[in-house]
KEDREN-665434 format. One record per residue: residue in one letter; x, y, z of N, C-alpha, C in turn. Coordinates in pm, whole numbers, padded with zeros to 5 digits, always signed. Each point is the difference from the previous one (the first is absolute). Last residue first. Layout:
N
AXYZXYZXYZ ...
//
This chain:
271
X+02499-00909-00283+00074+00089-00086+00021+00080+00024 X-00192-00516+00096+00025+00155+00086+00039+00072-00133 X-00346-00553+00050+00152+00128-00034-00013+00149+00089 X-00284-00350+00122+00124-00033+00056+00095+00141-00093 X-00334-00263-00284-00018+00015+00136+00114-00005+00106 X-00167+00039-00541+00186+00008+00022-00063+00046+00199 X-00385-00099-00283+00117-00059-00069+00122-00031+00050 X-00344+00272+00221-00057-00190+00022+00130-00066-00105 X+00032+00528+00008+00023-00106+00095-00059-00118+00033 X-00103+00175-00367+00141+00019+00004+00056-00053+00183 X-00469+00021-00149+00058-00103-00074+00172+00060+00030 X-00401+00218+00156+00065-00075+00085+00108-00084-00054 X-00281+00366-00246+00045+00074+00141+00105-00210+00084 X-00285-00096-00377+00123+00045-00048+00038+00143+00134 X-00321-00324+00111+00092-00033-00098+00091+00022-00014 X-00377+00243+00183+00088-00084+00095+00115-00084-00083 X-00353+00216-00222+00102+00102+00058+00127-00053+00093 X-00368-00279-00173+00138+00008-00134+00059+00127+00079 X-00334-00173+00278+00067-00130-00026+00133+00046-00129 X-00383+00303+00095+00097+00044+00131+00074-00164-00036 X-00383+00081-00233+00128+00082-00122+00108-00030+00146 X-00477-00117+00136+00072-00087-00154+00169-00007-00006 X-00232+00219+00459-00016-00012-00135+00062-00046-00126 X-00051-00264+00485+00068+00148-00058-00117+00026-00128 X+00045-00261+00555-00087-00006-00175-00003+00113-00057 X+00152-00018+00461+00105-00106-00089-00057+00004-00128 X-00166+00203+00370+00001-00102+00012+00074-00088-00100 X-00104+00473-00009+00077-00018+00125-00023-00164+00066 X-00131+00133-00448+00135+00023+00010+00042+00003+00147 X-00430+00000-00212+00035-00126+00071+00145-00013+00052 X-00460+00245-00363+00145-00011+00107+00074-00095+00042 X-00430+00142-00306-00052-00112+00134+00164+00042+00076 X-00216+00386-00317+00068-00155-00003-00001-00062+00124 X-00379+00314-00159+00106+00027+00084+00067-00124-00031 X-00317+00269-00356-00006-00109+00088+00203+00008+00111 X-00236+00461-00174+00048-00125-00112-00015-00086+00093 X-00067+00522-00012-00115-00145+00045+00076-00114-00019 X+00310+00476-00011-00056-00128-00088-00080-00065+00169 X+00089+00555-00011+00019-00146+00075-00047-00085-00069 X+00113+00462-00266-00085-00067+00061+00022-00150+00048 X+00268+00529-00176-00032-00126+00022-00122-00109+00060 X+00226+00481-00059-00134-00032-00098-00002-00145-00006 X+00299+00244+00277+00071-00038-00143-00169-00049-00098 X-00005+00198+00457+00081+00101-00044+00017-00072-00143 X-00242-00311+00280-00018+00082-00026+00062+00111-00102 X+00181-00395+00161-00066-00034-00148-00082+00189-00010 X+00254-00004+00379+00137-00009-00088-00124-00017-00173 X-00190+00001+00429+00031+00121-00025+00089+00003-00100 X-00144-00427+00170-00144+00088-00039+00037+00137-00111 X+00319-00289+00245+00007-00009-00152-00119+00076-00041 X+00115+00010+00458+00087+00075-00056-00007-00026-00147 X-00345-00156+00283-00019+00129-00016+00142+00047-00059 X-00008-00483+00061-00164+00056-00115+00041+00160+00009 X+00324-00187+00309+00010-00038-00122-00068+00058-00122 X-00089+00002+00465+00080+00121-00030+00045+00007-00143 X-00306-00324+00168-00057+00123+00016+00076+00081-00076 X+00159-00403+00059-00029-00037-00110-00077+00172+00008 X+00250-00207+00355+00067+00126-00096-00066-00016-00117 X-00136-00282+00325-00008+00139+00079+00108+00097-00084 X-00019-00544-00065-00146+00128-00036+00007+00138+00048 X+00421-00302+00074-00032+00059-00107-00147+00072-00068 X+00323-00009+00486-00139-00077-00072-00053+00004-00121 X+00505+00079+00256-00066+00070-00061-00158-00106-00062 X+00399-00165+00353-00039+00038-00155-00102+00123+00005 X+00202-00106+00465+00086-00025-00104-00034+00032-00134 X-00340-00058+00333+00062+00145-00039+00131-00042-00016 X-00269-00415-00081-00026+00116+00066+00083+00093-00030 X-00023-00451-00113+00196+00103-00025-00112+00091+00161 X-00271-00351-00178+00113-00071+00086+00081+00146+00033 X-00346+00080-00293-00064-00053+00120+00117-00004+00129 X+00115-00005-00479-00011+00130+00063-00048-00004+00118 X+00016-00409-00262+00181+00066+00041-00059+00101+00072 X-00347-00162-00255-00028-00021+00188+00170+00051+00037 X-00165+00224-00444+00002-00073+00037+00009-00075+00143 X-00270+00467-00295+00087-00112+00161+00063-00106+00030 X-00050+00333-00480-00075-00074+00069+00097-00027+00119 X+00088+00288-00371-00069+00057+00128-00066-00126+00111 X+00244-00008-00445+00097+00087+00075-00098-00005+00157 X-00243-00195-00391+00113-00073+00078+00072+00041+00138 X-00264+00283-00382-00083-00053+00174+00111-00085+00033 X+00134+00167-00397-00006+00055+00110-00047-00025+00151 X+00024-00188-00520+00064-00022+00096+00005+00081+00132 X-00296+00098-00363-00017-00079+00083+00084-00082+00067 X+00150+00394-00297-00112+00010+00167-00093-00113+00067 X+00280+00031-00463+00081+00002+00152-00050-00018+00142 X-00171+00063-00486+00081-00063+00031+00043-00120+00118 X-00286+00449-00101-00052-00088-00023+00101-00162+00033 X+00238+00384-00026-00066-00013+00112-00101-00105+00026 X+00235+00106-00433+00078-00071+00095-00060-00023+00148 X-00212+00164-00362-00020-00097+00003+00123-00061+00069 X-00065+00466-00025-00097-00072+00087-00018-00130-00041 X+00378+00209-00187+00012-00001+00190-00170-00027+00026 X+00080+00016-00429+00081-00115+00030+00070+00004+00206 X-00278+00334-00322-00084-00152+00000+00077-00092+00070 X+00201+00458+00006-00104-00016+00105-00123-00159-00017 X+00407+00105-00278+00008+00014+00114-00111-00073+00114 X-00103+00127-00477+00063-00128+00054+00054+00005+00104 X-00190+00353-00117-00114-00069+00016+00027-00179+00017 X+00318+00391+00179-00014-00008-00138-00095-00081+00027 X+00084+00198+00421+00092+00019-00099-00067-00025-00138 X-00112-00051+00468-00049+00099-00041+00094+00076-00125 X+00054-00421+00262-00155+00022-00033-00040+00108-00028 X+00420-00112+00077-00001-00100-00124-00131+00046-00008 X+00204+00299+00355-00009-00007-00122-00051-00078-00152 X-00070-00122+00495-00097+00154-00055+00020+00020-00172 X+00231-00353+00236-00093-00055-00024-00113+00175-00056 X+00421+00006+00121+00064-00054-00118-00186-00056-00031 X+00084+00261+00438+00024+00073-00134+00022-00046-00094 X-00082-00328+00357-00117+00090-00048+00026+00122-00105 X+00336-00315+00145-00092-00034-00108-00128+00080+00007 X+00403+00182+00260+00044-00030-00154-00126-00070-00070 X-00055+00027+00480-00022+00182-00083+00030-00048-00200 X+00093-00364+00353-00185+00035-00042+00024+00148-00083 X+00418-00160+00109-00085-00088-00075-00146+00049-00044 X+00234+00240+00341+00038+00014-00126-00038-00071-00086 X-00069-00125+00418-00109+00079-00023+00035+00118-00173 X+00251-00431+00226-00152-00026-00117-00054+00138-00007 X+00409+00113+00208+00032-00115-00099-00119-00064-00068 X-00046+00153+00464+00040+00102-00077-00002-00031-00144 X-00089-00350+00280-00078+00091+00009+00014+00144-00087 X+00273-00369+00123-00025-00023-00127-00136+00127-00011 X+00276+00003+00393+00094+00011-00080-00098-00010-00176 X-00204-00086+00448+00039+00074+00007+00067+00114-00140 X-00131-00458+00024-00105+00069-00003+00068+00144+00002 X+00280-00326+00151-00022-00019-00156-00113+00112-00038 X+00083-00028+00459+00130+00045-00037-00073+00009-00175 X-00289-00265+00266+00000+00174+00014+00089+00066-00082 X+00001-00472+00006-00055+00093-00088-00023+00128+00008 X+00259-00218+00308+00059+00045-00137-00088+00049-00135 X-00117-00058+00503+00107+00112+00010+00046+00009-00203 X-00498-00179+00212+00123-00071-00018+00089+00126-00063 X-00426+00142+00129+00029-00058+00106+00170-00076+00010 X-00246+00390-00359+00013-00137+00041+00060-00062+00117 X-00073+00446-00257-00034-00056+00133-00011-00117+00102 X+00065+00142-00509+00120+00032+00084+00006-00019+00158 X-00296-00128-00376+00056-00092+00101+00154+00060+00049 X-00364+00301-00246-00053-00123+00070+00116-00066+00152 X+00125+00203-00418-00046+00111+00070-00044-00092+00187 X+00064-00260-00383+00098+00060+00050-00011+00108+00079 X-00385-00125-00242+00079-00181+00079+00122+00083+00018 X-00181+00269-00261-00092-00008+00103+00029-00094+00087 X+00252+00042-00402+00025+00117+00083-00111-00012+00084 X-00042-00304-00260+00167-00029+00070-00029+00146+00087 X-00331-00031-00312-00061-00124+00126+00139+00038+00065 X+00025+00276-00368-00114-00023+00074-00015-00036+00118 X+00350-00154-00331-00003+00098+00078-00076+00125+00107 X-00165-00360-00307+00080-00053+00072+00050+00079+00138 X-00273+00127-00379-00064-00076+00131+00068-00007+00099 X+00207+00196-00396-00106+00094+00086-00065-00118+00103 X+00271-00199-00322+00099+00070+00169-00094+00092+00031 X-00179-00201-00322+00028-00120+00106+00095+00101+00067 X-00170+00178-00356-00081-00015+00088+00023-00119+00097 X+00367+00171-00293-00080+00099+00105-00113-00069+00058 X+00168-00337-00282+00085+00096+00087-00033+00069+00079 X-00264-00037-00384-00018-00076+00128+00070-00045+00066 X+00058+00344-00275-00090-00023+00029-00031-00092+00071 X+00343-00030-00278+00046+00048+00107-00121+00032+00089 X-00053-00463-00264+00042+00112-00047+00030+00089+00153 X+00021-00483+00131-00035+00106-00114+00061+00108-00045 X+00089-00282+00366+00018+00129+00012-00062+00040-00063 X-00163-00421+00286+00066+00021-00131+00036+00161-00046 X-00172-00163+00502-00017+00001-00130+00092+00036-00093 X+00059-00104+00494+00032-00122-00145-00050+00038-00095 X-00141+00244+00376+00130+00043+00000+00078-00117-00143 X-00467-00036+00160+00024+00160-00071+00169-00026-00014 X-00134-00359+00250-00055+00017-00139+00088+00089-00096 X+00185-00084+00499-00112-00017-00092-00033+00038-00165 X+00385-00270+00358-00009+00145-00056-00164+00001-00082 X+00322-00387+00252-00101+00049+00054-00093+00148-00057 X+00347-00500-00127-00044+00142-00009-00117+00028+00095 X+00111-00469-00090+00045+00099+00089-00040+00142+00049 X-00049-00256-00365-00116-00025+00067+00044+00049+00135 X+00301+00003-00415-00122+00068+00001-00095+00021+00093 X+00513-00134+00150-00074-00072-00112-00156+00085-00003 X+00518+00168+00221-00136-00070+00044-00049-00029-00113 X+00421+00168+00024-00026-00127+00004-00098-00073+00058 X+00124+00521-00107+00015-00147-00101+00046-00112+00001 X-00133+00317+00319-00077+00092-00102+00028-00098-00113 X+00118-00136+00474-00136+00011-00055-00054+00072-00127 X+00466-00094+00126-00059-00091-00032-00179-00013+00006 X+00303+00426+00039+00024-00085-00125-00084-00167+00013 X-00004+00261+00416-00096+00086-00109+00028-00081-00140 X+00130-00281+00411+00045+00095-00088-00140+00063-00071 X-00043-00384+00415+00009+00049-00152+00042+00117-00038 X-00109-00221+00454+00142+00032-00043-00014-00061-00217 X-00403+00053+00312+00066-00140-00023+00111+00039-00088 X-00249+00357+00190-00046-00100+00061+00048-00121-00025 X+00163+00417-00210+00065-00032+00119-00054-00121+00080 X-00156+00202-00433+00109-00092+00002+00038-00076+00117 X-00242+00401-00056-00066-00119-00008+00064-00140+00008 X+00193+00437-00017-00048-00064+00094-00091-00127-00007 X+00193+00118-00367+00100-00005+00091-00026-00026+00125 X-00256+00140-00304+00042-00157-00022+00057-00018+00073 X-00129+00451-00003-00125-00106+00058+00082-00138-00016 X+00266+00362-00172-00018-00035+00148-00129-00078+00048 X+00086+00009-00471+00125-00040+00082-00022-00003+00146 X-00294+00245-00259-00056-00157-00034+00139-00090+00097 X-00047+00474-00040-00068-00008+00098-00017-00217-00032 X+00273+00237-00318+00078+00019+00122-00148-00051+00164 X-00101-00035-00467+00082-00096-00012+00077+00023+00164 X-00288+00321-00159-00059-00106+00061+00045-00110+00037 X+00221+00414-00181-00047-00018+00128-00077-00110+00055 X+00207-00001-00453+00056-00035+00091-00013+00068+00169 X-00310+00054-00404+00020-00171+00053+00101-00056+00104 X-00091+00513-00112-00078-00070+00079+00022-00206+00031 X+00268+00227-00282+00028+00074+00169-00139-00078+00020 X-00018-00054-00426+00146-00115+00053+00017+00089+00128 X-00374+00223-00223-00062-00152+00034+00145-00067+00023 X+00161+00404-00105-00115-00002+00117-00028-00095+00047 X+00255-00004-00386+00075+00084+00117-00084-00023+00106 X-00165-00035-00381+00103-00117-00054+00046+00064+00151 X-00267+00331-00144-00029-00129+00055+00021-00146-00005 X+00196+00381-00177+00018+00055+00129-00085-00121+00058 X+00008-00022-00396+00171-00051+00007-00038+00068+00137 X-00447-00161-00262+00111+00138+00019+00128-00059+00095 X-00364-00320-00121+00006+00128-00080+00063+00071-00012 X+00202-00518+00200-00136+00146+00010+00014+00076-00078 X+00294-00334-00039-00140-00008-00055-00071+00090+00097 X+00398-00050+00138+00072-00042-00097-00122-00005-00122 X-00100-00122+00494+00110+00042-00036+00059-00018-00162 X-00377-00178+00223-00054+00092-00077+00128+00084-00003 X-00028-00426+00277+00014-00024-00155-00042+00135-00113 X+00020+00002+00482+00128+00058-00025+00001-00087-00165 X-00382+00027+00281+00044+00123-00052+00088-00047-00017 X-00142-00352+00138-00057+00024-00107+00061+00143-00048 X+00156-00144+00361+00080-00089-00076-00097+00070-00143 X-00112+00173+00427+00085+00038-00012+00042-00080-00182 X-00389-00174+00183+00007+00176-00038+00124+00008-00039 X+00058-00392+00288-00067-00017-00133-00050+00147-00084 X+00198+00001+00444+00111-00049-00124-00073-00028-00118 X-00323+00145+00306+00109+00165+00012+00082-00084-00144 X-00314-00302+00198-00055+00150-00064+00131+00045-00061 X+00136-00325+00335-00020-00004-00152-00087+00048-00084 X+00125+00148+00441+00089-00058-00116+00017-00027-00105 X-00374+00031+00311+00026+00156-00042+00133-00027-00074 X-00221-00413+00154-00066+00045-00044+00049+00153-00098 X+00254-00213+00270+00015-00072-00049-00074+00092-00125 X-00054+00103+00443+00159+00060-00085+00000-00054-00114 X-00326-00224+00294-00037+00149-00031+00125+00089-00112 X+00079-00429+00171-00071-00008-00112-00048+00104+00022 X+00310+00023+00339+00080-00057-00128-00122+00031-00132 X-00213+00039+00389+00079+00084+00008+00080+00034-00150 X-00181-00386+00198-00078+00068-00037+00024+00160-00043 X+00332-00330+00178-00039-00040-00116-00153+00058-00058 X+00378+00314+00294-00042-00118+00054-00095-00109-00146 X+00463+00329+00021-00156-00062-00021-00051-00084+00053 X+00459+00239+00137-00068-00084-00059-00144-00005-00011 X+00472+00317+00063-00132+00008+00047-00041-00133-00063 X+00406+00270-00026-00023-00144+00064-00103-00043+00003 X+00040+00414-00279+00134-00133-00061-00061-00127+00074 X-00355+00459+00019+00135-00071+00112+00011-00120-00108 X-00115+00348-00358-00056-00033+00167+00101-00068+00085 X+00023+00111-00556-00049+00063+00098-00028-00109+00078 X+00385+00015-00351-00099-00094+00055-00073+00125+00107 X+00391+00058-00269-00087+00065-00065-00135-00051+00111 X+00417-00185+00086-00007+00134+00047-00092+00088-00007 X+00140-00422-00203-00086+00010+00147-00027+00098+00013 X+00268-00022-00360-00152-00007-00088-00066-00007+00199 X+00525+00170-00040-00065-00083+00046-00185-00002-00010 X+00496+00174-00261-00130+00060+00039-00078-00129+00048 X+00408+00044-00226+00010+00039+00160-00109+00009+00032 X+00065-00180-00427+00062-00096+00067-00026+00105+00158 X-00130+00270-00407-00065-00094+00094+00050-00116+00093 X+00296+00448-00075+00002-00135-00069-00188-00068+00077 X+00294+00536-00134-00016-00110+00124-00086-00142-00144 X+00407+00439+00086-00038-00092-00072-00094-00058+00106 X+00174+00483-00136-00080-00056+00034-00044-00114-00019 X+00366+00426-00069-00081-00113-00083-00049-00098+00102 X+00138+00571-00012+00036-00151+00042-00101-00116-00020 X+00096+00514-00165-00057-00067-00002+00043-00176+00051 X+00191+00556+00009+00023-00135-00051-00115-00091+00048 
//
């Protein structure tokens, strides 16, 4: 006989999902370092999950919504801590901060486009994440360690999924392969961003991760990925950035919109 099995989200406590010490507080340099990897992660996350329901294949309607909801899970615990320096909620920094707030760069606000450039934004992306995680598992502060720890695994699936999605588009049909090297062309001058010093880093020391010192590991893991796919590194001009100062790209003012408008409408509701 088969016995029936009831359970309810009402039992399931969303804290629980939270990585690191609960008590722990940020300190406010600290907070804007988190800030920084937060909102990477919730912003990515939000863009994949508009390809639910419109990707190519029904298995990747599946993938890009796990991956959005791993990032979505590493985006919670940064807010959260981050949060902790001036008793903010993860919910009130993800939608009730205003554009200039934000701290997330470039690359991560581009537009999804076609699927092609998709892939070539989670090939960077995932790229740079899995080298910045690896990284700051060593970290001096107990929760990014913890977060690092945990998201580490979780991007390095990321990276495997867009380099086999970036081999194939470029070695598929003559459209394929036009529309993944003009996605790279694309994409790749958002990149330097990811790598620059701001002075925050100066202050964290071995708490953060330095962002020039993964740009090495970076060049040689895409070297090998454009290699094998007959790809070639775009010359293109570098965008100026600014996202870890508040100055977005264009399109990041309408993502924010409609990701925030339900709760800026009905603030306070539950369900």
């Amino acid at each position: 006989m088969t016995r029936a099995v009831h359970i309810s989200v009402d039992e399931v406590e969303l804290a629980e999902e939270l990585v690191g010490e609960q008590g722990r507080t940020a300190t406010p340099d600290i907070a804007e370092y988190a800030l920084w990897l937060g909102d990477d992660a919730l912003i990515l996350a939000q863009q994949l999950g508009a390809w639910i329901a419109h990707a190519p294949e029904l298995e990747e309607d599946v993938a890009l919504a796990n991956i959005a909801l791993d990032l979505l899970g590493h985006a919670r615990s940064l807010l959260r801590y981050a949060g902790t320096a001036d008793e903010r909620t993860e919910d009130d920094l993800a939608y009730f901060r205003d554009e200039p707030d934000f701290r997330s760069a470039w690359l991560f606000e581009q537009p999804n486009g076609d699927f092609a450039h998709t892939i070539a934004r989670q090939l960077a992306a995932s790229t740079y994440l899995l080298a910045l995680y690896e990284r700051l598992q060593a970290s001096s502060d107990p929760v990014l360690a913890a977060v690092a720890g945990k998201a580490v695994k979780e991007v390095a699936y990321h990276r495997d999924h867009a380099v086999q999605w970036t081999k194939r588009l470029a070695g598929g049909t003559d459209e394929s392969r036009r529309r993944m090297i003009t996605a790279i062309d694309d994409i790749w001058p958002y990149v330097d961003e990811l790598f620059g010093d701001e002075p925050l880093i100066d202050r964290l020391g071995d708490a953060a991760v330095r962002p020039s010192t993964l740009r090495a590991s970076f060049d040689e893991t895409i070297a090998a990925v454009f290699a094998e796919a007959e790809l070639e590194a775009p010359t293109r001009f570098v965008a100026s950035g600014g996202g870890r100062r508040g100055e977005h790209f264009p399109t990041l003012g309408y993502l924010l919109a409609e990701m925030q408008m339900l709760a800026r409408q009905h603030p306070g509701a539950t369900w």
